[in-house]
C-alpha positions as MATLAB code, in Angstrom:
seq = 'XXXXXXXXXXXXXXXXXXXXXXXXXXXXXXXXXXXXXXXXXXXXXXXXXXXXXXXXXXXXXXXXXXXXXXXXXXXXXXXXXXXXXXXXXXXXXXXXXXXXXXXXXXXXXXXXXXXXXXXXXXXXXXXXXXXXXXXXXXXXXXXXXXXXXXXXXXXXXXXXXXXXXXXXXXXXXXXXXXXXXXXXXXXXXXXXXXXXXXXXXXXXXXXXXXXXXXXXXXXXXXXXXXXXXXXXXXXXXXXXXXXXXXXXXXXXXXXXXXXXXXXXXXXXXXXXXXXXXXXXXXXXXXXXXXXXXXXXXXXXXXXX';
ca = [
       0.000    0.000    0.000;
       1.166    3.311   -0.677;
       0.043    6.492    1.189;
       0.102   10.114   -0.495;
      -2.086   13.458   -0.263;
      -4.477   14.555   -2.083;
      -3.634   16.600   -5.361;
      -4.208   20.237   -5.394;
      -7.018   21.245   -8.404;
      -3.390   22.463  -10.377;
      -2.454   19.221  -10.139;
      -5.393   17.611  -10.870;
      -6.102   19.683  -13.705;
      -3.601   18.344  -16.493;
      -4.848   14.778  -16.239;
      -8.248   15.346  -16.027;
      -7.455   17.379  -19.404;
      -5.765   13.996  -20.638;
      -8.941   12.360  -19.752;
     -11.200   14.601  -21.554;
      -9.136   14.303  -24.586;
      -9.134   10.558  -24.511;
     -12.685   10.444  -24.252;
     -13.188   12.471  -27.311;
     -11.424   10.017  -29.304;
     -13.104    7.381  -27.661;
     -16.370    8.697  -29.034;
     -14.993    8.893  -32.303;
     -13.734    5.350  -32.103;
     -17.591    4.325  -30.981;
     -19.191    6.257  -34.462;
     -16.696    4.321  -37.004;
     -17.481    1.248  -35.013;
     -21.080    1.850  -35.068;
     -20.946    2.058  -38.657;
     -18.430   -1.164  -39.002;
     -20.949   -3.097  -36.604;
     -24.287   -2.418  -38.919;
     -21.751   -3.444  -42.253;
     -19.777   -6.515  -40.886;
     -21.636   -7.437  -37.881;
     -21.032   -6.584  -34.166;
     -18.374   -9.527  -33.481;
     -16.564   -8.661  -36.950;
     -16.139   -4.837  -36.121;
     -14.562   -5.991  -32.889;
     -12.550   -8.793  -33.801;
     -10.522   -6.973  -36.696;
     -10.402   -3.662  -35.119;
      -8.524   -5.142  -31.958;
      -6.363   -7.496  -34.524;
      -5.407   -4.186  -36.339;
      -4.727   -2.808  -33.094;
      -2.761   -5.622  -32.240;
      -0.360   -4.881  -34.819;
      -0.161   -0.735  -34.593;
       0.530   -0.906  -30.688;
       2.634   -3.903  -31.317;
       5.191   -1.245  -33.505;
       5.393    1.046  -30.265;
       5.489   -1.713  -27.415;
       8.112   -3.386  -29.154;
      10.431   -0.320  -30.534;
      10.696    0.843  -27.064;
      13.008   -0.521  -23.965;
      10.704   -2.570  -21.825;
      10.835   -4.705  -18.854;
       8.826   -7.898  -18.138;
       5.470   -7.428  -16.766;
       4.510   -8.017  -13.130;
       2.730  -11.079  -12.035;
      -0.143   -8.379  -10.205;
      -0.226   -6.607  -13.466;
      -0.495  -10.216  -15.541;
      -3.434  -11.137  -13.460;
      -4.908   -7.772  -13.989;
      -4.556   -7.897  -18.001;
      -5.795  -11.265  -17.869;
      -9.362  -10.147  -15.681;
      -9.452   -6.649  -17.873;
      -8.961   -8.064  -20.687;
     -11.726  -10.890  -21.071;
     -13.691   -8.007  -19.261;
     -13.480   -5.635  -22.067;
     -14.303   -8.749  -24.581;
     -17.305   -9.300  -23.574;
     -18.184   -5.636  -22.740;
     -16.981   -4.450  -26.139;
     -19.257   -6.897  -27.730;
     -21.883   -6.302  -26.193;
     -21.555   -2.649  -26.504;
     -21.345   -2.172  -30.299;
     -24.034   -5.093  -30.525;
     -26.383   -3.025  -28.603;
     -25.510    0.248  -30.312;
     -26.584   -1.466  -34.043;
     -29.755   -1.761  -32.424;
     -30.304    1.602  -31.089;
     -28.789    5.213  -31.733;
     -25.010    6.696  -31.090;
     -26.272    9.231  -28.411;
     -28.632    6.814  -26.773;
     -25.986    4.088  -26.489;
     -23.998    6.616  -25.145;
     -26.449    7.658  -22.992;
     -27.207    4.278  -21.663;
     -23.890    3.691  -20.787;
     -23.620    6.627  -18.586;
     -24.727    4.347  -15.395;
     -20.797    3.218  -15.394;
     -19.138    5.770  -13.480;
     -22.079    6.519  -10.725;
     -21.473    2.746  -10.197;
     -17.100    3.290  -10.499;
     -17.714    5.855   -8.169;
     -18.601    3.810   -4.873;
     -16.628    0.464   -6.466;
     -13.491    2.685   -6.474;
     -14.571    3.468   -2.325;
     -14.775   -0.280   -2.224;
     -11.532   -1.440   -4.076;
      -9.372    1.155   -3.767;
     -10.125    2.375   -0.459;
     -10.607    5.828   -2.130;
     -12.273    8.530    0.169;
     -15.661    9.902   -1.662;
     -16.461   13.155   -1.368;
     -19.701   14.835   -1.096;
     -18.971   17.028   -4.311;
     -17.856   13.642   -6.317;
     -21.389   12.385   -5.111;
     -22.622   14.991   -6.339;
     -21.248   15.056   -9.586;
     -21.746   12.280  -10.464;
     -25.497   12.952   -9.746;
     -25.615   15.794  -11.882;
     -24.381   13.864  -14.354;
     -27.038   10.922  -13.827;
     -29.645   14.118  -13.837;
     -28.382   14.883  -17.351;
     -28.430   11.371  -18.838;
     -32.292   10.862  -17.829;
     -33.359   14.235  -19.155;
     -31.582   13.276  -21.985;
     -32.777    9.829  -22.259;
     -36.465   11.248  -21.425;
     -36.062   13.461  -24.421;
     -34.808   11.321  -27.222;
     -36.243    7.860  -26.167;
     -40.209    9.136  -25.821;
     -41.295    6.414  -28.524;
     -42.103    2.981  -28.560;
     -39.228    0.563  -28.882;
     -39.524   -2.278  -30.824;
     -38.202   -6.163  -29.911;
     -34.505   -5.349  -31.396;
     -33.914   -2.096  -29.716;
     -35.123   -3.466  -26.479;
     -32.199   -6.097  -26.502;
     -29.981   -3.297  -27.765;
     -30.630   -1.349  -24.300;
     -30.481   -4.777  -22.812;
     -27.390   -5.558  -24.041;
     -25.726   -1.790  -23.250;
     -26.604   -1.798  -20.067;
     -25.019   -4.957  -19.167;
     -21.778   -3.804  -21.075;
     -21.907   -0.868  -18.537;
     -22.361   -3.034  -15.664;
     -18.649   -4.477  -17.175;
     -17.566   -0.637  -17.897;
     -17.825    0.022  -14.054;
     -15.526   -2.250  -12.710;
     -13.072   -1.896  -16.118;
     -12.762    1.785  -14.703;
     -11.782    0.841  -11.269;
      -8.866   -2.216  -12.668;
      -7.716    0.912  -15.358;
      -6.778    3.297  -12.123;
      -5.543   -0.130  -10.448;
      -3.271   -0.790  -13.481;
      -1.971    2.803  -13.798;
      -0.557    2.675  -10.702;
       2.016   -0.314  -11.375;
       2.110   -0.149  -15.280;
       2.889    2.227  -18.162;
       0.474    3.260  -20.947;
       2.108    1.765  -23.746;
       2.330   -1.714  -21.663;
      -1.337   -1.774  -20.666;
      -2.454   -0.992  -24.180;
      -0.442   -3.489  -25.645;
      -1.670   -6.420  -22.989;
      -5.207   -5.208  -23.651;
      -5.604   -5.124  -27.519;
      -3.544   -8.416  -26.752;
      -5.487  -10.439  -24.414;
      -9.028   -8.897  -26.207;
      -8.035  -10.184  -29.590;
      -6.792  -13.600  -28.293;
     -10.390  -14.285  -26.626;
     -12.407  -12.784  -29.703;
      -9.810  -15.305  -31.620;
     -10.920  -18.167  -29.855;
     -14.472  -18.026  -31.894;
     -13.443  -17.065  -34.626;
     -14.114  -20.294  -36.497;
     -17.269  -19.967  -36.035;
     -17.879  -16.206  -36.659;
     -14.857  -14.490  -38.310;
     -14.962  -13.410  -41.751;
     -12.431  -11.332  -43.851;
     -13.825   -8.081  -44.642;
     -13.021   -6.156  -48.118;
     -10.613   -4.060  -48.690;
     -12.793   -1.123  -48.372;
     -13.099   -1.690  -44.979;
      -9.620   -1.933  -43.415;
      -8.743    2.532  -43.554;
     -11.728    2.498  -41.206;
     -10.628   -0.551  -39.131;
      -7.282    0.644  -38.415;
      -8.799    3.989  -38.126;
     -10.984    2.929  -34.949;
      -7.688    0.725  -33.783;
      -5.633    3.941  -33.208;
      -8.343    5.903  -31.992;
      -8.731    3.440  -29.428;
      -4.830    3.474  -28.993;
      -5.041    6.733  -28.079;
      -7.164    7.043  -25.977;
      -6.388    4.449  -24.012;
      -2.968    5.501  -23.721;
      -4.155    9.304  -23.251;
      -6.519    7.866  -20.479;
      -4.371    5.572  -18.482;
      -1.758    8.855  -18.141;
      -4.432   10.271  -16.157;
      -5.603    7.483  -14.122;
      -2.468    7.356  -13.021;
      -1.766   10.411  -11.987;
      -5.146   11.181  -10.020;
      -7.929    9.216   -8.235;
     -10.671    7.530   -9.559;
     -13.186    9.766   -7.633;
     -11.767   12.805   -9.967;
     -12.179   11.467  -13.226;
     -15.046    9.199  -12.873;
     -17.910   11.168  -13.645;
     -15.515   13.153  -16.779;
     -17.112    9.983  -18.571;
     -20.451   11.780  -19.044;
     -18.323   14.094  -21.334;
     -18.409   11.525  -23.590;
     -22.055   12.015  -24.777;
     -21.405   15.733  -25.595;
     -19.187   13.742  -28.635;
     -21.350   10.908  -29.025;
     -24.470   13.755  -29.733;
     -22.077   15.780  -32.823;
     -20.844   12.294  -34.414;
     -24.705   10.641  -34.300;
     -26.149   14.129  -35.730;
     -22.896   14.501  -38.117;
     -22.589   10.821  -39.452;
     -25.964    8.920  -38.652;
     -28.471   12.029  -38.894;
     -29.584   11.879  -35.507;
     -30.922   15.289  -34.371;
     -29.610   16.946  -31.148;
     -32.807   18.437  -29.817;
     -33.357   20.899  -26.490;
     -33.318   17.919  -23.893;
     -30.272   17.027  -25.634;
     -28.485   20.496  -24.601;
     -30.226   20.437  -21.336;
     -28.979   17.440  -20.236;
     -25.335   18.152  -21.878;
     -25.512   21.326  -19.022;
     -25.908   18.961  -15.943;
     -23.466   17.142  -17.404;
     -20.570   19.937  -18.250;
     -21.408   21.228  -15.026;
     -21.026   17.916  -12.683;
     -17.504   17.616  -14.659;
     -16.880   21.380  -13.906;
     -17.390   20.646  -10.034;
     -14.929   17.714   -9.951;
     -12.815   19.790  -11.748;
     -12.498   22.681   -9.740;
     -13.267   20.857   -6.199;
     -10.043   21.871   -3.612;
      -9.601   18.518   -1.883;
      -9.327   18.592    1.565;
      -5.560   18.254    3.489;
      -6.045   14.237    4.261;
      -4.312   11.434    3.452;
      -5.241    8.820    1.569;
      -4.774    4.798    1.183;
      -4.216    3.357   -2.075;
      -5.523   -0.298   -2.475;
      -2.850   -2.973   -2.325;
      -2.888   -4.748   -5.792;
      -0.802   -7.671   -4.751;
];
């Protein structure tokens, strides 16, 4: 276990920046996969984008000097990465079925639910104005959801919700192992183990399910492969340089993205709910942001 003080909101400021910018490409990644998912199926769209991204984070893992991993950080690949999977799967599944904001949306209940797993694992401290946040930011979801999902769903878009929700259920606890592995591993390493691990358990059906996609589809497959490189790597800089209580509810940022690349790319329009519910949001990020941390000290989880 290590013990250190809480960061002053200067200190806090430049990874929660990283974080933000990570997310936006993160987004990005989520509209070319949407669009993969509907032309070569969910499992498809997944599989080759994380063999692409084998192969790009492969280049920097391997051009670099690097020592052997830990066995705590094997173990935690290992559970992240069948974690992610699944969750990815079932993400971009779900997000066929229903549209880019909404999926978005939907998967918005991860942080509130990082939030108290981080007081859990990590022994982090919550405060009231990360409680807070993080229910401004649930406030903004709903409105938004309220506002775009009025109608009827049909059969398919009921599993799509189905399915999203349960890949946020996955999303929460992948939050709390990402600060976890930030503390005992560098970027580059963790992506590398990741797109690794991911590809080798999407590999393991492939028989059944794989098929090559056309040419025409690769630019956009190794498109969403370093988008998700970087922003993984842009995001585990943060996590490791500030608690998961901080950064947490930056996550409903996300949907500000996902809103421009469904109205942009899919024609989905961004109505008033829409903006009111992208305030609540901005403005539980702005309070974690700007929130001056009390003088106390704080235990870090032992990963061993």
């Amino acid at each position: 276990m290590s013990v250190f003080r809480q960061p002053e909101p200067q200190a806090i400021l430049l990874p929660m920046m990283a974080v933000l910018t990570g997310l936006a490409f993160f987004s990005a990644m989520d509209a070319v996969m949407k669009g993969l998912s509907v032309a070569l199926g969910a499992y498809n769209a997944v599989f080759w984008r994380y063999g692409a991204g084998v192969l790009l984070i492969g280049i920097l893992y391997f051009g670099r000097r690097r020592k052997r991993p830990s066995r705590v950080a094997m173990r935690l690949y290992l559970i992240r990465g069948v974690l992610i999977a699944v969750m990815a799967f079932l993400f971009f599944w779900g997000l066929v079925r229903v549209p880019l904001a909404e999926g978005v949306a939907l998967s918005f209940i991860a942080p509130l639910m990082a939030l108290y797993l981080a007081a859990v694992l990590l022994k982090e401290r919550i405060g009231r104005n990360a409680i807070l946040a993080s229910l401004l930011g649930i406030a903004g979801v709903v409105v938004i959801v309220l506002g775009k999902m009025g109608g009827e769903f049909g059969a398919e878009a009921q599993w799509g919700v189905a399915a999203i929700l349960l890949s946020a259920t996955a999303y929460a606890y992948n939050l709390v192992l990402q600060r976890q592995m930030a503390l005992i591993a560098g970027p580059v390493e963790i992506a590398f183990f990741q797109n690794i691990i991911v590809f080798l358990c999407l590999l393991s059906v492939a028989p059944f399910f794989a098929v090559m996609p056309g040419a025409g589809h690769w630019p956009a497959l190794s498109g969403a492969a370093a988008l998700a490189i970087v922003s993984l790597l842009l995001v585990t800089w943060g996590y490791a340089r500030a608690e998961a209580q901080y950064l947490v509810s930056l996550e409903y940022s996300a949907f500000i993205w996902a809103a421009i690349f469904g109205w942009y790319f899919f024609g989905e329009a961004v109505t008033w709910m829409t903006i009111a519910g992208t305030a609540l949001i901005v403005a539980g990020c702005l309070l974690v942001a700007w929130r001056r941390p009390k003088k106390a000290e704080m235990m870090e989880a032992a990963v061993a």
